[in-house]
N, C-alpha and C positions, 0 to 999 in steps of 0.2 A: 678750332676757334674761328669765326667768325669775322671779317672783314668789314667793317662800315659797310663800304660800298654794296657788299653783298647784301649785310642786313638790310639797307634801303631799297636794294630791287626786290628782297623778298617784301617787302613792306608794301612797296608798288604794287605789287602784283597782285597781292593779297586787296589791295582797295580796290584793283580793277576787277576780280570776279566776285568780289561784295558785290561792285555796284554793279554787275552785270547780271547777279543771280537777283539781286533786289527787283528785277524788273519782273520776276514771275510773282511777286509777294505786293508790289503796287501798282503796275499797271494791268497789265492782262496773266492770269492764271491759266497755263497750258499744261490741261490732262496730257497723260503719260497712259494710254491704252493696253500696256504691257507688263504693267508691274502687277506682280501678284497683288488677288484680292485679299491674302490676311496680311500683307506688306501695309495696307490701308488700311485695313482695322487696327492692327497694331499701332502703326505710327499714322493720326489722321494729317499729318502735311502732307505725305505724297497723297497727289490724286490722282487716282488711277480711272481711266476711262472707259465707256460703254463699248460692248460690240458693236455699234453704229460708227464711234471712234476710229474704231479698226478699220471698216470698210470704206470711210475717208480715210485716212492716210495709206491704204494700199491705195485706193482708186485716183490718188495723183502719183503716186510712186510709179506706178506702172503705167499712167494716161500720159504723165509727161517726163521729159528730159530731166532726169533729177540735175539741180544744182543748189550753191547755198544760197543763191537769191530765191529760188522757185519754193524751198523747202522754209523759208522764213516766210514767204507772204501765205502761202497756203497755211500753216499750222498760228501766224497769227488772225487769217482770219477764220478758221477752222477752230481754235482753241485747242487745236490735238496737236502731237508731236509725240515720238518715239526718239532716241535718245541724239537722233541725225540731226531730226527740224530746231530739238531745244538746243544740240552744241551749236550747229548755223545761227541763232539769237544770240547766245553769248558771245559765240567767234565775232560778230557784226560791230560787238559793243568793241571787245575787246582788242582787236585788230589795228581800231584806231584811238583808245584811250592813250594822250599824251604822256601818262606817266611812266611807259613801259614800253613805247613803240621806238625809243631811240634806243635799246638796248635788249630787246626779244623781241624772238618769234613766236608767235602763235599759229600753232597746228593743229590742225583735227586730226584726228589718227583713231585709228580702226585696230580693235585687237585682232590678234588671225587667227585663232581656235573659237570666237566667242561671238556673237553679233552683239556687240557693243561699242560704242562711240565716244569719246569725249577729248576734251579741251586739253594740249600740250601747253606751257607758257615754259619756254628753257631760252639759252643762249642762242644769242644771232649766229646767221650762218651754220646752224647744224645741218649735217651731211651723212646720205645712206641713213634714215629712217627706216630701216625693213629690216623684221628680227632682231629687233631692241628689247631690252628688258628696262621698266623705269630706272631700277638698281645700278643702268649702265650710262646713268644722267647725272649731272652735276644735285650737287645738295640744295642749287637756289629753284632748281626745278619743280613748278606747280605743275597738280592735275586739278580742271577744274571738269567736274563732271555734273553738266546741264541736268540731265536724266533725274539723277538723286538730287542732284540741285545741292551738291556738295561739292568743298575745294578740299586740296592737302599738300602736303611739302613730301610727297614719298621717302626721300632721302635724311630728311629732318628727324635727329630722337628729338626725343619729348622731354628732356629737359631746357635743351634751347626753344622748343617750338613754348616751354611755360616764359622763360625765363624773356622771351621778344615778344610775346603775344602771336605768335603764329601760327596759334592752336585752332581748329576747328574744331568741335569736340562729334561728333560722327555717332547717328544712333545705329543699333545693330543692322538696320537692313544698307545704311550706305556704308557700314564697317564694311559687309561684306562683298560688298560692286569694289572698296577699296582692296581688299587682297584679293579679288580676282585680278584685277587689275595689274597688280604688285607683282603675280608671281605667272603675269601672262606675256609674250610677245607680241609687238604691235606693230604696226605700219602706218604709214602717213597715208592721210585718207586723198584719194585722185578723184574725185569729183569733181570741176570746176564751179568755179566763181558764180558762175553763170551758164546758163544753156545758151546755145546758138539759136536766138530765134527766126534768124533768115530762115537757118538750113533747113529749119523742121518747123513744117506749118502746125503740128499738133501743139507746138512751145505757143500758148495763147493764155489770157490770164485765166485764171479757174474762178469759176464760178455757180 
């Protein structure tokens, strides 16, 4: 059974990657170069991007110091992103949305068998991030995953997720990013904030 206080963080949290994932649906659309091409026919919301796509976001990946600012201004003005650049836009919103910042942490975190990326939203002060499983996370705990441009409560059955509205309802291609996910080990992603542009004259804007 469920806590108020609990219900209400999950509640938060759940408006914070609404409105964080609303931003690829109103203001700028960032293809996804990576997602399989019948993942688009099937489902036409993801867009998936050209080999031209690809060859920008390798050619700042490798030209420059990756960080989450570098990886947000290249893929908003690029329109590309693979699943690093779109968690860096939501981590941006989300990081500082007041309804959640006095009571979680938001994490990017990286799984370790998989090259995938996405959004932790769990309890302050979590500690040793490395070789976790979600399973090993409290129940209020969101993934919200940029990429699919999907959230979920891992720990949540699905009669509370009906009975509070904290349902996502998930079509089969972000079902299955969800139990990769689910039954993968992950780590907290070490990329900084920022790159050092003193140190390395390459750190210059991209253009």
């Amino acid at each position: 059974m469920l806590s108020e206080k609990e219900i209400l963080t999950m509640q938060n949290r759940q408006f914070a990657a609404e409105s964080a994932l609303r931003y690829f649906k109103e203001v700028k659309s960032v293809n996804s170069p990576n997602i399989p091409d019948k993942v688009c026919e099937l489902y036409p919301q993801h867009e998936r991007g050209s080999n031209w796509d690809h060859l920008i976001v390798d050619q700042y990946r490798e030209k420059y110091p990756l960080s989450i600012m570098r990886a947000i201004f290249c893929s908003l003005k690029t329109g590309t992103g693979r699943c690093f650049e779109k968690a860096s836009i939501c981590y941006s919103s989300i990081a500082c949305n007041p309804r959640i910042i006095t009571n979680s942490s938001v994490i990017i975190c990286d799984l370790i068998d998989y090259d995938h990326t996405f959004i932790l939203i769990t309890g302050k002060f979590i500690k040793n991030l490395f070789y976790k499983t979600l399973k090993d996370l409290s129940v209020c705990t969101m993934v919200l995953d940029a990429w699919t441009e999907d959230w979920y409560f891992p720990n949540l059955d699905s009669i509370t997720e009906y009975r509070y509205n904290l349902r996502h309802i998930a079509d089969p291609w972000q079902e299955e990013i969800r139990n990769l996910c689910k039954h993968s080990e992950f780590k907290q992603n070490d990329i900084p904030l920022e790159a050092d542009v003193d140190s390395d004259p390459k750190c210059r804007p991209y253009y």
